[in-house]
C-alpha positions in Angstrom: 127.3 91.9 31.5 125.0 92.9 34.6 122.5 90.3 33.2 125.6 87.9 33.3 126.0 88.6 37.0 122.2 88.2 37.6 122.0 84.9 36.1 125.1 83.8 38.0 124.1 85.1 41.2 120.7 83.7 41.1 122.1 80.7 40.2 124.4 80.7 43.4 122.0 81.4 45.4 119.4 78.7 44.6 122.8 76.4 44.7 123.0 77.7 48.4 119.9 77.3 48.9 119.7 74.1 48.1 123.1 72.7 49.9 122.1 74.2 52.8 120.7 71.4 54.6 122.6 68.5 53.0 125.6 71.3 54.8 124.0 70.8 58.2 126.1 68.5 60.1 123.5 65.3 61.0 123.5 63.9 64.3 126.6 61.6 65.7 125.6 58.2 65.5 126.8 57.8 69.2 124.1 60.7 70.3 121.2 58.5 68.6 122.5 55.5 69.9 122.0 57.5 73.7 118.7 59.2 73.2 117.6 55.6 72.6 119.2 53.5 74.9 116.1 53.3 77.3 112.6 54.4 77.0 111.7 57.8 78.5 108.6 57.4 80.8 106.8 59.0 83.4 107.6 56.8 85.8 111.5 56.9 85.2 111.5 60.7 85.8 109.8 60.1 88.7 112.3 57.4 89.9 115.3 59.5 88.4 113.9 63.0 90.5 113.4 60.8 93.8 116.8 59.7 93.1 118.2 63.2 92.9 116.2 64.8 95.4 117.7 62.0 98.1 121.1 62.4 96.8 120.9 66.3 97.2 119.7 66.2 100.9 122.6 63.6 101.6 125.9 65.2 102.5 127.9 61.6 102.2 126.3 60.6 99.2 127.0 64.0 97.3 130.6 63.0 98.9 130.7 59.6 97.4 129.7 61.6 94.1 132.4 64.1 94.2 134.8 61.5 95.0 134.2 59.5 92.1 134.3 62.6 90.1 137.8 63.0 90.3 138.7 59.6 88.8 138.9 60.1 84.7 138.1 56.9 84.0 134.7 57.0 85.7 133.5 59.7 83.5 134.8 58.2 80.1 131.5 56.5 79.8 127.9 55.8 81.2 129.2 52.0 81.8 132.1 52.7 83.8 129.7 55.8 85.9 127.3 53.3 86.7 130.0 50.8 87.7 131.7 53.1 90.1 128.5 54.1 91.6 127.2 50.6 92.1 131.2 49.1 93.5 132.4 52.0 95.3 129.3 54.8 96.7 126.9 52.6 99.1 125.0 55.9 100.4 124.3 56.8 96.8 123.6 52.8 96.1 120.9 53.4 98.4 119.0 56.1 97.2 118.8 54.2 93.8 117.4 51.5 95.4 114.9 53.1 97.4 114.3 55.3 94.4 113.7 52.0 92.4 116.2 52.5 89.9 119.6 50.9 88.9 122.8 53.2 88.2 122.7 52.0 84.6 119.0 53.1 83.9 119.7 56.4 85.6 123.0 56.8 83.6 120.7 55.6 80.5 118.2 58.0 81.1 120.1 61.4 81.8 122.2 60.4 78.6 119.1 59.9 76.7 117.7 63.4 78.3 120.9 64.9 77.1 120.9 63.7 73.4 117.1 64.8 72.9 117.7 68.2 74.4 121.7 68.5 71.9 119.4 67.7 68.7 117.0 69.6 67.0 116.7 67.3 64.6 116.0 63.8 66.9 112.5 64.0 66.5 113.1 63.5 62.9 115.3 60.7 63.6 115.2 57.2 62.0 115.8 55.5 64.8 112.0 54.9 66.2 113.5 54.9 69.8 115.4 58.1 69.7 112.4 59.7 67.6 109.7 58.7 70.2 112.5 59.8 73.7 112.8 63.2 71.5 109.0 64.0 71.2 108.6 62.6 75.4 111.5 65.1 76.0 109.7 67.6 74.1 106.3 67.1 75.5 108.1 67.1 79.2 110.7 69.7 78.3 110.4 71.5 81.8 110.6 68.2 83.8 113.5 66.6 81.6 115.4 70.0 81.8 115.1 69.8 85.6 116.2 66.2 86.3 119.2 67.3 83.8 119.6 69.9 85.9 119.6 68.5 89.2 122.2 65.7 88.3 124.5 68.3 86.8 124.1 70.0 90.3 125.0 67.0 92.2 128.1 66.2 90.1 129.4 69.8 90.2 132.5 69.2 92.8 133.1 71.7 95.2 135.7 74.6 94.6 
């Protein structure tokens, strides 16, 4: 009987073992799709940091930011962020400009920061794009981490 149990045990176990990583829950199509979108360079974090480092020392811009922020439909999606930014925040316009970026690239770019940094497993990826942002995000992990950082700062609205 206890050899029974053995055999069944090891048997679960190697089962377990096995399923393990077909278990693992893979990464959303729509989180690839971001982490792709636009390739991570040195010179977009640059333009991305100028960017937030202008916004941070501008009192209307973070203003224009905040207001924005309360509309639902800005935040449903990078499109309708970059939109709002571009129609309806000239101060924050500006910086991008002079920062030599467009809202949609920056929107592109924190997005793709974000998906490298959610996924262990984006190196790994399929998706050449995603693969090659994942191992820039890796190799630049302090940098990416403080851009993310930084913009989640600036859209933090005020108590």
């Amino acid at each position: 009987m206890n050899y029974t149990r053995s055999i069944i045990a090891s048997l679960l176990l190697c089962t377990i073992a096995f399923a393990a990583p077909a278990l693992r829950a893979e990464t959303p199509p729509e989180q690839v799709k971001d982490a792709g979108a636009i390739k991570l360079t040195t010179e977009l974090l640059d333009k991305m940091d100028a960017f937030i480092k202008a916004v941070g020392a501008d009192a209307a811009a973070k203003a224009e930011l905040d207001e924005i922020g309360k509309d639902p439909a800005v935040s449903k999606d990078q499109d309708a962020w970059a939109a709002a930014i571009t129609a309806k925040c000239p101060k924050t316009s500006q910086h991008m400009k002079t920062a030599g970026i467009t809202a949609s690239d920056f929107t592109k770019g924190i997005s793709a920061i974000m998906a490298c940094a959610m996924s262990e497993d984006m190196a790994k990826s399929d998706n050449a794009a995603a693969k090659a942002n994942a191992e820039f995000v890796a190799a630049n992990k302090e940098r990416a981490e403080k851009i993310f950082g930084g913009f989640m700062e600036l859209s933090m609205q005020k108590p």
